[in-house]
N, C-alpha and C positions, 0 to 999 in steps of 0.2 A: 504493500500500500504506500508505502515511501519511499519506493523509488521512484529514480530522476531517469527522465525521458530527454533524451542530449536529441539536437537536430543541427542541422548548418547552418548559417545566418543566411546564407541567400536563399533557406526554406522557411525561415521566418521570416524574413521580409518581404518574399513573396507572398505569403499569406498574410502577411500584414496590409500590401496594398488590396488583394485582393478581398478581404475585409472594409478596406477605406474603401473600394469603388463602387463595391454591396451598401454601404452606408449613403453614399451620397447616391446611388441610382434610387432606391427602394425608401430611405427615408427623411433626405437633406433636399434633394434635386426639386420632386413633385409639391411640395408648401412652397420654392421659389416659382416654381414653373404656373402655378398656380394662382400666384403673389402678381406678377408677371402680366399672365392675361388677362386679369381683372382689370390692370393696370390699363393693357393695351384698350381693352373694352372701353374702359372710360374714356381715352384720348378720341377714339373712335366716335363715339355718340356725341365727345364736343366738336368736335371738328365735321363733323356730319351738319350739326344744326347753326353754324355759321360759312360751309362753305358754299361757292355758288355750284360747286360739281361738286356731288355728292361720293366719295369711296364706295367704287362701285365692289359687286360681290367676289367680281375673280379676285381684283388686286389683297383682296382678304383669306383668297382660299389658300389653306395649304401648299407648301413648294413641292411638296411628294405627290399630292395630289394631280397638282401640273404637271408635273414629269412623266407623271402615268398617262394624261389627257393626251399631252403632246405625244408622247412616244406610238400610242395605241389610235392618232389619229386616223382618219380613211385615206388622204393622200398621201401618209404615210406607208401605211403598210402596204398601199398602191406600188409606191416608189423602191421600197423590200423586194417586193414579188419582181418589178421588171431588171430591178438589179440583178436577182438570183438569176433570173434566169439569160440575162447578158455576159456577165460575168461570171459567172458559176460560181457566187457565192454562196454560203451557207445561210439560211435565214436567220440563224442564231447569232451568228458573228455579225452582219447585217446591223439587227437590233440591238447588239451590245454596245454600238459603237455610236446607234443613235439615240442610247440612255447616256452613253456619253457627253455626246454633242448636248442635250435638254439638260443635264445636269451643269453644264458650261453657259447655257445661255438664261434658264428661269432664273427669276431675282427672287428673293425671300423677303417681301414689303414686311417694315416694322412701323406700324404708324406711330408709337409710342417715340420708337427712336429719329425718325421724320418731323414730327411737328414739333416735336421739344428741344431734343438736342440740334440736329442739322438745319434747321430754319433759326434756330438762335446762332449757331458757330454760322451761316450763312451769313446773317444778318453782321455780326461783330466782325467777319473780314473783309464785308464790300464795304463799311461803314468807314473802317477803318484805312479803307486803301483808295476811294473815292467817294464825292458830294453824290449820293445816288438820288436819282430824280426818274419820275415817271410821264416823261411827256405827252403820250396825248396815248389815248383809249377810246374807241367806239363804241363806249356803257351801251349805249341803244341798243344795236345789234348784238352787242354778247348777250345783254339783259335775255334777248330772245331767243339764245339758244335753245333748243328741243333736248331734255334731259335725257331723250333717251337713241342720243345721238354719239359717236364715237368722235372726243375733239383729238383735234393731231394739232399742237404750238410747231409751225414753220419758220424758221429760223437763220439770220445769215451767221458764218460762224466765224467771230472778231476774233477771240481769247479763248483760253480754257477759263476763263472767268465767266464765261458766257452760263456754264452750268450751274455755278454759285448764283451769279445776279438773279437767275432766270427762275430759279428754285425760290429765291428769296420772295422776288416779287409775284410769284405766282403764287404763294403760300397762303395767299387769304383765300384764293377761287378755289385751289385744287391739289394734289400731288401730283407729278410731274413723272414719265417714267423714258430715261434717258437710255439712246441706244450708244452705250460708249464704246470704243476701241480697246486693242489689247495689249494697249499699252497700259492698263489699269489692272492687269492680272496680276498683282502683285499681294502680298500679303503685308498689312491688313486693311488693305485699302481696296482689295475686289470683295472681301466683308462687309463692307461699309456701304460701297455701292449699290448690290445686293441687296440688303437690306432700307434702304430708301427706294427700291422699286428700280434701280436702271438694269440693263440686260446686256450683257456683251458679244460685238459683234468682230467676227475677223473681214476686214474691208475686202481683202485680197484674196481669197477661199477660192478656188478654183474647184472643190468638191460639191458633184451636187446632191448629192445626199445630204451634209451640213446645211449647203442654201438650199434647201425643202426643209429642212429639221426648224430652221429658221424663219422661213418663210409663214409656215405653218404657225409657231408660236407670234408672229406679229398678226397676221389675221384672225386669232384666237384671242386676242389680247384686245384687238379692235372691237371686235365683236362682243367682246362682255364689256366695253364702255371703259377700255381703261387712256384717260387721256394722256398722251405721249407728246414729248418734244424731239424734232427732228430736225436734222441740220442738213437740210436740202445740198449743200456744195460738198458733204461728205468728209472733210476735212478744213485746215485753219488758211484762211486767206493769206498768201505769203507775200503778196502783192501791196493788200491792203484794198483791191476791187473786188465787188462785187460777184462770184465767180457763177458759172454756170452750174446747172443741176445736177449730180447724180441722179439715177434712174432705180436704184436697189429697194430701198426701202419703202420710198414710192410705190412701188410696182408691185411689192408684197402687200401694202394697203391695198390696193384699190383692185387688185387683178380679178378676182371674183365678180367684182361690181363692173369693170369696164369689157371685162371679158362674156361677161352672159349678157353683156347689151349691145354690143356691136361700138364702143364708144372711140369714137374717133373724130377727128372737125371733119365737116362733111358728111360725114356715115354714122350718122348714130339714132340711138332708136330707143323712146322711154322704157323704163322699167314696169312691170307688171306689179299690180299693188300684192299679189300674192309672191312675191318673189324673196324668195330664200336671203336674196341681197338688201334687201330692202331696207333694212335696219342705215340708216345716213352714214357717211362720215363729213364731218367741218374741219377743217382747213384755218388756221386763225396766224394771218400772217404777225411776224414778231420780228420787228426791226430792232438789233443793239447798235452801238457806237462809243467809244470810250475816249478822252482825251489823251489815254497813253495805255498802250497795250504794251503789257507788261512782256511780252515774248517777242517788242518788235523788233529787234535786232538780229536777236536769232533765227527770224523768220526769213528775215533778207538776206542771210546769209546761206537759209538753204535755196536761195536764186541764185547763188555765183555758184555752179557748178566744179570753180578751179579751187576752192577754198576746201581745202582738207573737212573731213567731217570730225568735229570734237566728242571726245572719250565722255562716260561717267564723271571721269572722276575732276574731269577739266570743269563739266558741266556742275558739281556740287559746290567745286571752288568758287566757283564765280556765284552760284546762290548764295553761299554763306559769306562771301563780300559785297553780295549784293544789300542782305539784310544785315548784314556790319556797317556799313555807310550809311544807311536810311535811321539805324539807331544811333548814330553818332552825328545825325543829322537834327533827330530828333532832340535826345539831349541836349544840344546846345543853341535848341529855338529855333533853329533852319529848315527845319524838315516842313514839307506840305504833301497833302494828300496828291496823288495823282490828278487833279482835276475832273473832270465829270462822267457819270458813267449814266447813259440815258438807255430807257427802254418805250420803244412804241409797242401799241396792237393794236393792228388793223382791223378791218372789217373782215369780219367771218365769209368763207366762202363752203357752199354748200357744193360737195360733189355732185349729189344731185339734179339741184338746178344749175349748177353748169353744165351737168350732162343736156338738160332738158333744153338749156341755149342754144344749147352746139346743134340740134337732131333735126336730121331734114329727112333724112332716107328711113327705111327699112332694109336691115340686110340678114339677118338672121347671129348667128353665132362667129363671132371673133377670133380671127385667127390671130398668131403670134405678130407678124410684123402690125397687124391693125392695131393690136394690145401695146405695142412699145410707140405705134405715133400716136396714139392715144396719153399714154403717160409721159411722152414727152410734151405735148401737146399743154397739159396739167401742170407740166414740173414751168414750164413758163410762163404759164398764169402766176404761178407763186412765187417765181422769182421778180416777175413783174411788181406783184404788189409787195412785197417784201422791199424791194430797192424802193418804192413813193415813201415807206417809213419810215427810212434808216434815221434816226435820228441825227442834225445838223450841231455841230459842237462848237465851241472856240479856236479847238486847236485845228479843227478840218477846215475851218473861215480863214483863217491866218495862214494856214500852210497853204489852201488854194491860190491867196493874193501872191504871197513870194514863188510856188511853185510857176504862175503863168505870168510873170514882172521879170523883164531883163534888166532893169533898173537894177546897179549896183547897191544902191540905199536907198531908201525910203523912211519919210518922215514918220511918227505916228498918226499927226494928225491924218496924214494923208492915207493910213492903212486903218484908217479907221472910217475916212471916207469914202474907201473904196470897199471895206465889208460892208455897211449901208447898204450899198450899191446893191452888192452882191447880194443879201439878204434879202432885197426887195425883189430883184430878180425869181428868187427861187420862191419865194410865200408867192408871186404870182403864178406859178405853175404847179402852189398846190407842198412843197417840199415843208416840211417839218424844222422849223427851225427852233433850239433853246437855248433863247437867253436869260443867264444866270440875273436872276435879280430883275430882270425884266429891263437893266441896262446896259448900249449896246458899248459904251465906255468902259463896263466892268468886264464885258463877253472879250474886249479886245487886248485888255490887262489881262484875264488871265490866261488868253493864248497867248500871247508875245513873252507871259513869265513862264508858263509851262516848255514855250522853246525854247527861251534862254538858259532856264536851267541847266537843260540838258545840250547846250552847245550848238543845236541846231541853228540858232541866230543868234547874232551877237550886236549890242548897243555901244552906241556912240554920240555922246550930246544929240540926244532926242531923235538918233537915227539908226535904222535898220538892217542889218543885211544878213543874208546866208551865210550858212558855213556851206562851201562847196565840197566838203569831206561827208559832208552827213545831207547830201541831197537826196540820196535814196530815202533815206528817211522821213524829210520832208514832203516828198513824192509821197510815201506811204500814209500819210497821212489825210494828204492832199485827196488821194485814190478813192479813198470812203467814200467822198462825193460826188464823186466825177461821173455817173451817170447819171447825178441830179444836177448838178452845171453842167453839162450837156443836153440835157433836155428845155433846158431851161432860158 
């Protein structure tokens, strides 16, 4: 009865953890996990009865749940069967590979962790990096949007600030569910993602198994009402213009609806009120513009093809000198916010009744080339209205006047004379212009200080001029506007 029972320590501590993980599975885990959705509940039911888009039910449903939707859908397992039998796949390996792909791309919405923490850390880093302002909104039309309507926020895409701003200011209407790049698989920052609702996309996939596995969850995602933001040009303007549409994500929206109608200019033909498609999607163009994008330097540098491409770790240097001079800027009273970071939204466009616009003929069922001049067709209505919104800033005023002036200097008075100008020009064709203060004296200080800071122009008893080292630069800023001075 008293004897000692000796064992190894690495057989007790194995049973030691395997003890701590029976405790925390079976009786620590489920009163947090519990604690938890009560939580989420609550955030839920307030955020329901002040938002104008209501969290609709997928973006609440279970991620395993989706993964099984997705995996076991019809054009799915469609896509299984012609594979096997092309490739002489197994159907098992097939599907293995497209719980993969659904496991890579479902998000796990946390609304708990979305409207408290990430709309607050949203809120405290646009605040803190620029004057943020809401220029103009079409309340009318949004007012009447159809609840039970799929909205898509189209978007030109300035910054990766574009996602922060965009989340912030959308956060009294709606959650936002973002289709980011893979440049975000990283740990714990594709967690994070995930969990506010965005879903990750590889741009460049040449599998099409993946684009159906994909394809699939964004028309599924449509169709239960979950309002998404999309960045029609597909990547960051390196230019600083306007650029043209991808066609991907686009075309996963709408394909079902443009495809069972014949939709194309020209050749289109209404919807049947019994129609499978029929449930809408809106379109809600979304102009940003910032008085200093924070990546523009590096952006123009991936335009000079001869300039070497920089490492990691050149690139963390330069961050953490980055935010070493703005704090030692700060400290000693110098430091200012980046200048203005503006957001439009336009007038809602109804797929719909743009189809109904467009419809002269009758032709029956849509083939592939009808289906892509149809959404290109689409992708240029949105980039149309998108560029009327882009919001007009101080430093896009100022950089216009010096980018199209051969004049060595220029006065103030006289580059304040000449945005005037320019300003009336563009409010007569309709362009969106924000002046800080509602004064066009204050709008013109602080582009001239925003350039000067940064060496872009440099002063001289009450006079002006370029740095001709940093005219790309200038140009870049310039560029934002330039299919609104041009129209204009």
């Amino acid at each position: 009865m008293n004897n000692t029972l000796e064992i190894p320590v690495w057989l007790a501590l194995l049973i030691g953890a395997l003890a701590f993980v029976a405790l925390l599975q079976y009786f620590l885990l489920p009163p947090v996990r519990m604690l938890m959705r009560r939580r989420a509940n609550r955030v839920i039911d307030e955020v329901n009865s002040r938002l104008a888009l209501a969290l609709p039910s997928f973006k609440l449903t279970k991620r395993e749940v989706l993964i099984d939707r997705l995996v076991y859908h019809p054009e799915i397992l469609q896509e299984v069967e012609l594979l096997a039998q092309k490739e002489n796949i197994p159907r098992d390996v097939a599907m293995l590979q497209i719980r993969d792909y659904a496991r890579e791309i479902v998000p796990a919405f946390n609304a708990w962790l979305y409207f408290k923490w990430a709309y607050w850390l949203a809120r405290r880093i646009v605040h803190i990096l620029y004057r943020v302002r809401l220029g103009f909104a079409d309340d009318a039309a949004l007012a009447k949007l159809d609840a039970n309507s799929s909205v898509v926020f189209v978007m030109n895409h300035r910054s990766n600030m574009d996602y922060i701003l965009a989340t912030y200011l959308a956060a009294e209407k709606t959650a936002l569910s973002y289709a980011v790049g893979e440049w975000a698989r990283v740990w714990p920052l594709q967690q994070l993602i995930r969990s506010m609702g965005g879903y990750f996309v590889r741009r460049d996939s040449g599998d099409p198994l993946y684009r159906r596995v994909l394809q699939c969850y964004v028309q599924m995602a449509a169709e239960g009402g979950v309002p998404q933001a999309v960045f029609p040009e597909g990547k960051l303007s390196r230019d600083g213009k306007l650029g043209a549409a991808k066609l991907g994500l686009l075309g996963y929206l709408t394909r079902h609806r443009l495809m069972d109608t014949g939709s194309v200019p020209g050749d289109i033909i209404q919807q049947p009120a019994d129609s499978q498609s029929s449930h809408d999607i809106v379109f809600i163009p979304v102009g940003i513009n910032y008085d200093r994008v924070l990546e523009d330097r590096t952006l123009l540098r991936l335009l000079d093809r001869s300039k070497a491409r920089r490492g990691t770790f050149f690139t963390l240097r330069k961050f953490i000198g980055f935010l070493g001079h703005n704090l030692w800027l700060a400290i000693t009273g110098r430091w200012y916010r980046f200048g203005y970071a503006c957001v439009n939204f336009g007038t809602p466009l109804s797929l719909k009744e743009w189809q109904q616009s467009m419809a002269l003929t009758q032709t029956g069922e849509t083939d592939e080339p009808q289906f892509h001049a149809g959404v290109e067709a689409l992708a240029e209505e949105l980039m149309e209205r998108i560029g009327r919104i882009i919001p007009i800033l101080p430093v896009a005023l100022v950089a216009t006047i010096f980018a199209a002036s051969e004049e060595a200097k220029i006065s103030e008075i006289d580059i304040k004379i000449r945005v005037s100008e320019l300003i009336e020009k563009l409010r007569t064709h309709g362009a969106h212009v924000y002046i800080p203060r509602g004064s066009l004296d204050y709008a013109v200080t602080v582009g001239l200080r925003m350039l000067t800071l940064r060496h872009v122009l440099s002063e001289s008893d009450g006079f002006y001029q370029a740095n001709r080292d940093e005219q790309t630069l200038l140009e870049f800023y310039a560029a934002s506007i330039e299919h609104l001075v041009k129209a204009s």
